[in-house]
N, C-alpha and C positions, 0 to 999 in steps of 0.2 A: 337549736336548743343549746342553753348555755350549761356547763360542765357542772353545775349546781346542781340543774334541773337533770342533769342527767343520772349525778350523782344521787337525787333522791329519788328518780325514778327507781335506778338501779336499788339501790335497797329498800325499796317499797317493793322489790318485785322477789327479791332475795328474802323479805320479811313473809311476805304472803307465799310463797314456795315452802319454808320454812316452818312458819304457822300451817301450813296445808297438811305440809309432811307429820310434825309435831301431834298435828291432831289423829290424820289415820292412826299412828303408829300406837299412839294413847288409846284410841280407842278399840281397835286391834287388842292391844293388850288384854283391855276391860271383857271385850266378848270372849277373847281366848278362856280367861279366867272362870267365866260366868258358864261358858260352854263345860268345863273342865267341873266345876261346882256340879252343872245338874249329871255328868256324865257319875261321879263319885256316889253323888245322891241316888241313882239309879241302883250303882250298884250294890250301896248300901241297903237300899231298898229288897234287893236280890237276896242277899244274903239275912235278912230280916225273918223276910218271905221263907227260906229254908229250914231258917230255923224252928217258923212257927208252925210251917209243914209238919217240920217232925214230930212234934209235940201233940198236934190234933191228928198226926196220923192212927190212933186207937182209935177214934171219936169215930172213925169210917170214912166212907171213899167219898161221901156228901164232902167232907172240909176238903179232901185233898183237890175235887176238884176245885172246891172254890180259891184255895190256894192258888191252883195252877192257873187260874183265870187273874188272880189279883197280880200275880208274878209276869202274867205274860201282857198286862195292860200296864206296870210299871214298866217293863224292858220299852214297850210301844211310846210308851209317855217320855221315857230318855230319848228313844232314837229322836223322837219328833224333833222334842227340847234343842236334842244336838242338830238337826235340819234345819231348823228356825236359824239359829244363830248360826249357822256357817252360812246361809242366806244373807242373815246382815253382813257378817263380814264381809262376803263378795260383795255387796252392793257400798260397803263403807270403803272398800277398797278401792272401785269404782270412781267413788266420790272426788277421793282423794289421788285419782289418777288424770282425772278430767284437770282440779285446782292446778295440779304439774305442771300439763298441757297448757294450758292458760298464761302461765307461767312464762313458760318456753317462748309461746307464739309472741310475748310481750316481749322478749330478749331478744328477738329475733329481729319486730318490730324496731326495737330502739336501733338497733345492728342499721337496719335499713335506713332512715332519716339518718344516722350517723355518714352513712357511706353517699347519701344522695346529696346533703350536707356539704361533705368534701368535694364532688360532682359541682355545685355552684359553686363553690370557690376557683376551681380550675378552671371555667370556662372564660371569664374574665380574664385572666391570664395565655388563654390561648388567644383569644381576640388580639389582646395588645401583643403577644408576640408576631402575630399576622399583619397585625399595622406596620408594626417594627419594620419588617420584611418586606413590605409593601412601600413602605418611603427609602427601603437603600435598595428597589430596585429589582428587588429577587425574585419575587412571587410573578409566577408567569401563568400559572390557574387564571382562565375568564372567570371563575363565576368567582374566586378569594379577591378578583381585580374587581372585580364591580361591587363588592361588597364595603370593598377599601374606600374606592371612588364615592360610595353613596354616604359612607361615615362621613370620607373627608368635604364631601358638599355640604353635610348637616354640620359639620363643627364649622365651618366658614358662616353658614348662615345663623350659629346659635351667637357666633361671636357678633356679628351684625346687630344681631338687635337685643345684646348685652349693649352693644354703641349705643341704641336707640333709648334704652333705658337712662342712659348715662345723661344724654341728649335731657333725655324731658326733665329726667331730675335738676339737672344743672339750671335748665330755666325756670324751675318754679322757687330757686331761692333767689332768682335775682329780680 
């Protein structure tokens, strides 16, 4: 992978970790708020309810209870309100934990081919220094001599019939 592609790998993965996070955090926000709205509403509600209590409480124990029935199905109506949305948010937070995840395993990813990368590069270099080794005499391993020996019979025969190329070319200009 060239440092290009890696460079826009890399912040394609930085943008979308970014935008991921950017977004829980936004939206976190918004249900916090909304949560926090109906929790207010409630207890405005509450205190409504108390008020109006007292005012039909002459009127008889008919309004109080129904009072007490509208106060105790508003408080019912926030807690829910407030369930609901801490629901989302764990599941928005969720979301926004898997996107991370994702994230990661792709830097992770790139890590890997970067490192396996440098991997082919060194093995060539290990070769030719075993050759090296092999022509001044040093390497006394059978199986690095026979490895040496099979290279050095195919370089002798690629150069052969490099000749033979040469051979036919040379005769069809003349």
């Amino acid at each position: 992978m060239t440092s290009d592609e890696n460079k826009k790998t890399k912040d394609a993965q930085e943008n979308t970790s970014k935008g991921a996070k950017d977004f829980g955090e936004k939206t976190s926000d918004a249900f916090e708020k909304v949560t926090e709205g109906a929790k207010k509403a409630g207890e405005k509600a509450e205190v409504a309810i108390d008020n109006l209590k007292e005012g039909t409480k002459k009127a008889g124990e008919k309004a109080e209870v129904v009072i007490d029935n509208l106060k105790e199905g508003a408080k019912k109506a926030g807690e829910k309100a407030n369930d609901a949305f801490g629901n989302i948010l764990t599941g928005m937070k969720k979301v926004g934990d898997k996107a991370t995840d994702a994230v990661e395993i792709l830097e992770i990813k790139r890590e890997i081919n970067r490192l396996e990368s440098a991997n082919k590069k060194i093995v060539p270099q290990i070769s030719d220094a075993v050759l090296t080794l092999y022509n001044e005499k040093i390497i006394k391993n059978p199986t690095l001599m026979a490895f040496c020996e099979e290279i050095e019979k195919n370089t002798k025969l690629i150069e052969e019939k490099k000749a033979q190329i040469e051979v036919i070319k040379e005769s069809e200009t003349e």
